[in-house]
C-alpha positions in Angstrom: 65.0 64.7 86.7 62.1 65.1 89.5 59.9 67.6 89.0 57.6 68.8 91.8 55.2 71.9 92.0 55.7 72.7 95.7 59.1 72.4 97.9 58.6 72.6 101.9 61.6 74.2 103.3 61.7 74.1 107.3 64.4 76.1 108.5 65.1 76.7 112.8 67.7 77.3 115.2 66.5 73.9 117.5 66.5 71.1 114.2 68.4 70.7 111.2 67.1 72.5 107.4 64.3 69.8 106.4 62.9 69.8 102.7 59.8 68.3 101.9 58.5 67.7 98.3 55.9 65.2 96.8 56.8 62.9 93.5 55.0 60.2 91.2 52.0 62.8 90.6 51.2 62.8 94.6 52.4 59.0 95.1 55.3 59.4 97.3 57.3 61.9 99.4 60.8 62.7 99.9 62.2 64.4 103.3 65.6 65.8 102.8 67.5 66.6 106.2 70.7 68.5 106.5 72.0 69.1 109.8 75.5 71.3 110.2 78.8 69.3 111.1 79.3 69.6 114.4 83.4 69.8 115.4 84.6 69.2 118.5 87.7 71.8 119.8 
């Protein structure tokens, strides 16, 4: 699994939830975006 000591969470009502957390000892970086289905009526 990934360990990381610190997760970013960005949550708003103008962009979608955004996660941010470092791997490799400080190496790399992984952004996670979710944005909500949007259904049209």
């Amino acid at each position: 699994g990934i360990s990381s000591e610190t997760l970013t969470l960005f949550i708003g009502t103008d962009y979608p939830l955004k996660m941010e957390f470092e791997i490799a000892d400080g190496n790399g970086k992984v952004v996670y975006m979710l944005a909500p289905r949007i259904e049209a009526e």
